[in-house]
C-alpha positions as semicolon CSV with decimal commas, in nm:
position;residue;x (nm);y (nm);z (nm)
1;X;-0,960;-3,111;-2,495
2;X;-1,097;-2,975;-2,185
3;X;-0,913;-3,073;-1,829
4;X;-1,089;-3,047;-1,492
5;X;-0,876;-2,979;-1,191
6;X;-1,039;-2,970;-0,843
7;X;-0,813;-2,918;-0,538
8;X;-0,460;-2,632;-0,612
9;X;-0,255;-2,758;-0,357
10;X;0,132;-2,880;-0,454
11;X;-0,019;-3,166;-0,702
12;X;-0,262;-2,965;-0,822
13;X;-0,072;-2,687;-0,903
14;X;0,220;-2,878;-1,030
15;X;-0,084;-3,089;-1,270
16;X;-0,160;-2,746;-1,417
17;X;0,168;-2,596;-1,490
18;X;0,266;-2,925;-1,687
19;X;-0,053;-2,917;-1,900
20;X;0,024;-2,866;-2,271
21;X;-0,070;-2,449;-2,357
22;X;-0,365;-2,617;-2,599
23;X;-0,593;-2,778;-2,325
24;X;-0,878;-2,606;-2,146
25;X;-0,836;-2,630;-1,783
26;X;-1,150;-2,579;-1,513
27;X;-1,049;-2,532;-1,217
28;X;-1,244;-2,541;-0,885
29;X;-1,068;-2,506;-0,541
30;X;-1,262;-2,431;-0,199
31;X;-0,991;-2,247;-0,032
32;X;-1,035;-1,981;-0,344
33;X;-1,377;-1,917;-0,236
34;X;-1,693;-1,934;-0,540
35;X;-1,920;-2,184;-0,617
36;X;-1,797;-2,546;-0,809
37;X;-1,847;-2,514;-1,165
38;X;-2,074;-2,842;-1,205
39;X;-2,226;-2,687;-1,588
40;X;-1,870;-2,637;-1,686
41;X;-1,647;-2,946;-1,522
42;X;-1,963;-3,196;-1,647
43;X;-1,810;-3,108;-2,027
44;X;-1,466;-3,245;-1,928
45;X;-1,312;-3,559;-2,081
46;X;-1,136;-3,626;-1,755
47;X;-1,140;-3,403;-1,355
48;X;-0,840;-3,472;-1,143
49;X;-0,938;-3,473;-0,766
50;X;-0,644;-3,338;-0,579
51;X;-0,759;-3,273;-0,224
52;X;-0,571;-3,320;0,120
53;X;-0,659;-3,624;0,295
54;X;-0,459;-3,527;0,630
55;X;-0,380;-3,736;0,871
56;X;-0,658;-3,746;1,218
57;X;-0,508;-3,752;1,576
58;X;-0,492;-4,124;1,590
59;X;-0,284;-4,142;1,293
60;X;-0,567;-4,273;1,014
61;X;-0,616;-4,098;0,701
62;X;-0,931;-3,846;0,643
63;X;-1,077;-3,909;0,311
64;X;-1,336;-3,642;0,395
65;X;-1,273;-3,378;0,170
66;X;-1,230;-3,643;-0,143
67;X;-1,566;-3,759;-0,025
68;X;-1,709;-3,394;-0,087
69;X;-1,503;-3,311;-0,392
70;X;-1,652;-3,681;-0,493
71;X;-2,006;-3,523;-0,411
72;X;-2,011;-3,220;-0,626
73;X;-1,800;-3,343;-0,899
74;X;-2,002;-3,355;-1,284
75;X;-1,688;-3,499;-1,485
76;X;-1,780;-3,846;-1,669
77;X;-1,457;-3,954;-1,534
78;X;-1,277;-3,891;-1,260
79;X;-0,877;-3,957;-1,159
80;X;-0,823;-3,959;-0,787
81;X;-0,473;-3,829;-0,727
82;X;-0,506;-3,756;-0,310
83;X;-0,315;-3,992;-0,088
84;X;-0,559;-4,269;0,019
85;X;-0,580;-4,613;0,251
86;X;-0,610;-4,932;0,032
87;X;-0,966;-5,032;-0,105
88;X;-1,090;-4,692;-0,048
89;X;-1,122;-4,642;-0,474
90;X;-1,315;-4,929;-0,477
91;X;-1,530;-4,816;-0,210
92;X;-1,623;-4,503;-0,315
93;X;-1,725;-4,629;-0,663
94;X;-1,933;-4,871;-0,486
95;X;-2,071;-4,610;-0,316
96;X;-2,097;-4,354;-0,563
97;X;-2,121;-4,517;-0,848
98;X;-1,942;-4,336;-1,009
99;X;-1,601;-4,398;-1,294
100;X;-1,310;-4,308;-1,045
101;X;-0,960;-4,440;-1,129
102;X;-0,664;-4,390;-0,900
103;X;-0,313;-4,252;-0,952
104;X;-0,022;-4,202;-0,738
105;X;0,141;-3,819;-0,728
106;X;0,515;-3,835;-0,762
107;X;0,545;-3,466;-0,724
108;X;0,833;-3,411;-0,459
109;X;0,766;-3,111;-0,213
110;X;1,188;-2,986;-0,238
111;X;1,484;-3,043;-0,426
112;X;1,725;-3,171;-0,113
113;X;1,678;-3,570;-0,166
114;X;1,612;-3,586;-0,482
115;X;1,563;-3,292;-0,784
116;X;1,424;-3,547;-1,069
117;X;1,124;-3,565;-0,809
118;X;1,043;-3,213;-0,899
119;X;1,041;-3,166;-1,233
120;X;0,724;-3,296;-1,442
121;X;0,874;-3,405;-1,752
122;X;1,106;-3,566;-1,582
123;X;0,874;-3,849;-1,465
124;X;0,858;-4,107;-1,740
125;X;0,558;-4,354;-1,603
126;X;0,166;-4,288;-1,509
127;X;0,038;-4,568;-1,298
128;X;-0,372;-4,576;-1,303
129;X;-0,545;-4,840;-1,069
130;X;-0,904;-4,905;-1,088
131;X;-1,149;-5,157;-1,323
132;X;-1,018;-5,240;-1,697
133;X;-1,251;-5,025;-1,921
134;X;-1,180;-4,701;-1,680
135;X;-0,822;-4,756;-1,634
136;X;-0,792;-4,776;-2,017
137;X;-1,073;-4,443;-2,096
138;X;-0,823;-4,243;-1,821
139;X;-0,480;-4,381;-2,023
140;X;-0,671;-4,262;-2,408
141;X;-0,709;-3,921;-2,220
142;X;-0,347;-3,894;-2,031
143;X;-0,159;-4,046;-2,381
144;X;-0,302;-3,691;-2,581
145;X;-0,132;-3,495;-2,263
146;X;0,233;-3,691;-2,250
147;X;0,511;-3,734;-2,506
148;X;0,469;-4,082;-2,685
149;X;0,770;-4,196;-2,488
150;X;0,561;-4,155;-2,134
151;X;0,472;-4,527;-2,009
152;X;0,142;-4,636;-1,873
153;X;0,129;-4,864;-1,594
154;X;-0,200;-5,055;-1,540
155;X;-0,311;-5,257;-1,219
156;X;-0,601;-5,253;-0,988
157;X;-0,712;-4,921;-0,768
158;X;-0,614;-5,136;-0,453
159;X;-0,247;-5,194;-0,613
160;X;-0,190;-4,846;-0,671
161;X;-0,289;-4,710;-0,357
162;X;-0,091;-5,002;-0,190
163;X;0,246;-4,867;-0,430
164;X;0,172;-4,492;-0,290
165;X;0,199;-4,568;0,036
166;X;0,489;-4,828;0,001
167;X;0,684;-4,596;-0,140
168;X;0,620;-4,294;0,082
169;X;0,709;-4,550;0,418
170;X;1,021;-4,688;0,229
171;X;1,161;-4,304;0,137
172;X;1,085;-4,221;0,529
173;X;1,255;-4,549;0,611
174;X;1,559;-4,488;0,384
175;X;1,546;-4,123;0,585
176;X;1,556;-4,256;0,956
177;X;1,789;-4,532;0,819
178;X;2,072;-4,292;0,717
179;X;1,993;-4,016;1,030
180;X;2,084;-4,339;1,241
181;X;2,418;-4,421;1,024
182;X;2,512;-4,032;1,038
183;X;2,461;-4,061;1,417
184;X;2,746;-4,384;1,426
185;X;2,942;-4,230;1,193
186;X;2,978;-3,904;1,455
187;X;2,998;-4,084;1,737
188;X;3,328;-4,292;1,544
189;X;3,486;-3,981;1,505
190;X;3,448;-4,056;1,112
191;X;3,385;-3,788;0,823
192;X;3,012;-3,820;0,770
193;X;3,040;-3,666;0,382
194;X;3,306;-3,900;0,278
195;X;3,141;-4,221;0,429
196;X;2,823;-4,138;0,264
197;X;3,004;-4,059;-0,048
198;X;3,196;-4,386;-0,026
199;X;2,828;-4,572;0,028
200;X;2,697;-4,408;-0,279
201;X;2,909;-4,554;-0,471
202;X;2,740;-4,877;-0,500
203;X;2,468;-4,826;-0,783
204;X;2,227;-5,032;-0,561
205;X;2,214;-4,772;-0,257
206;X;2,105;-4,479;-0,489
207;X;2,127;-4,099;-0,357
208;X;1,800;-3,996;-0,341
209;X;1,687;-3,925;0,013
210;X;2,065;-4,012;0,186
211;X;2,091;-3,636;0,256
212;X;2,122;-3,576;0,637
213;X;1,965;-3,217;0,692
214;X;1,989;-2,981;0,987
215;X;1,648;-3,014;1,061
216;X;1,702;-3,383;1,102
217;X;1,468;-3,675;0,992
218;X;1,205;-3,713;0,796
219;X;0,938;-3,427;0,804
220;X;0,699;-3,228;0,577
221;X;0,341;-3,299;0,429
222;X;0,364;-3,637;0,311
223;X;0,571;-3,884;0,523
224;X;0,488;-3,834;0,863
225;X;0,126;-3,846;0,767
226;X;0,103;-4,182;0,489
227;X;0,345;-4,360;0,709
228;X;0,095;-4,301;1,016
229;X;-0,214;-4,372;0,768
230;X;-0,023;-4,706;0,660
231;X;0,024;-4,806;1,012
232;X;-0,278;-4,761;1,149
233;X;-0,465;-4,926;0,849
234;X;-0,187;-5,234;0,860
235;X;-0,329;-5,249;1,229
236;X;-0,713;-5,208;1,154
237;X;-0,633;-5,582;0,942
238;X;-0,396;-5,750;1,222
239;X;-0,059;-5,697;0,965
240;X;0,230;-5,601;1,221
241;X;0,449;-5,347;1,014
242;X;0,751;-5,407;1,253
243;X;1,022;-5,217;1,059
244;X;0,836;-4,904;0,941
245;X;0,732;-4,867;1,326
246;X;1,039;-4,883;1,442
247;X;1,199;-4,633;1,139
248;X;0,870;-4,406;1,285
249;X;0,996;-4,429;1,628
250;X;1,329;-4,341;1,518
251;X;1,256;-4,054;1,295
252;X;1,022;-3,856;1,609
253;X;1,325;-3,946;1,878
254;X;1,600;-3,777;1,605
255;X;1,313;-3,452;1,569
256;X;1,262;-3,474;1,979
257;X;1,609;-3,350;2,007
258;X;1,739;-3,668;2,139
259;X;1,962;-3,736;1,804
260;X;2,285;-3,535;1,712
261;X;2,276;-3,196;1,498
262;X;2,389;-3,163;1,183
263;X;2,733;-3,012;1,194
């Protein structure tokens, strides 16, 4: 089986290392410098596209480097696993014609909120978004690179990129949420640790991203930038995300300076 890989950032990377030792792997990313390696990557049975799609001034989400990666690809089928707004799968196979599929990365960037995150064979569920006969071709490739036990979600390209940035902006949420309880707890003259630890034990709460850091808030590549991309596309179709604006607004007065330390 041959692999295609365009794009070694964090997902990238991490889609490499977790490749079994028997599969080919092209790889092609810009920032390495050489040419794409159309002859080689149009041989593939499937090319993951794993390209930034930062976040512009204004807060929307540039699909411009997917767009080029898009452009030179040769793979007979693509899986899109860069960050992008709702309906932009189906657009670009509109536009491109082309058999694209879309999957959400899982691939946490640090082990403080939560280490299963981190660890590849830890994550027990694909989900791949996109029409019926690709969704199914993408699944006959990923089943030959998982353990029979790994589970396949199927829905539509829309759906998926809807459940990537839903559960980014709930994670960030969670974050601001439990900055803001840290903050009462302090300002109660109450033991932060053992309140937490007391919350946690209700199943239903769950640790993962209830960890109040000394940098405060929610930061790093991925939040601040998918819950500005959700917001401003939520806006661009008159939807009025009222809590995840205010959680925003929360999480950049805590990193302003205007929120307590950790201590």
């Amino acid at each position: 089986m041959r692999i295609g890989i365009t794009g070694l950032g964090h997902v990238g990377r991490s889609i490499r290392a977790g490749l079994p030792t028997d599969v080919e792997v092209i790889t092609f990313d810009i920032a390495e410098g050489g040419s794409y390696p159309g002859d080689e990557m149009a041989t593939v049975d499937l090319e993951f596209i794993c390209v930034g799609t930062p976040a512009r001034p204004e807060g929307s989400c540039d699909i411009s480097q997917v767009e080029t990666a898009l452009t030179q690809s040769t793979a007979p089928l693509i899986l899109l696993k860069s960050t992008v707004p709702p309906s932009t799968t189906d657009s670009l196979v509109e536009r491109t014609k082309r058999r694209i599929a879309f999957s959400p990365e899982f691939f946490g960037e640090g082990p403080m909120s939560s280490p299963f995150w981190n660890d590849r064979d830890a994550i027990g569920f694909t989900i791949v978004g996109g029409d019926a006969q690709t969704v199914d071709d993408t699944i006959s490739v990923l089943q030959m690179l998982e353990p029979s036990s790994h589970r396949f979600f199927r829905c539509t390209a829309t759906e998926a990129e809807l459940i990537k940035y839903f559960e980014n902006s709930y994670l960030a949420a969670k974050v601001a949420l439990f900055n803001e309880f840290f903050d009462l707890t302090l300002a109660v003259g109450a033991d932060w640790d053992r309140t937490r630890e007391g919350l946690l034990l209700d199943p239903r709460i769950g640790e993962s991203h209830t960890v109040v850091t000394e940098e405060r808030g929610f930061g790093g590549r991925c939040f601040p930038k998918d819950t500005a991309a959700l917001l401003d596309f939520a806006d661009s179709i008159g939807v009025d995300l009222t809590i995840l604006r205010a959680a925003v607004s929360s999480n950049n007065k805590i990193k302003s300076g205007d929120g307590s330390r950790r201590r």
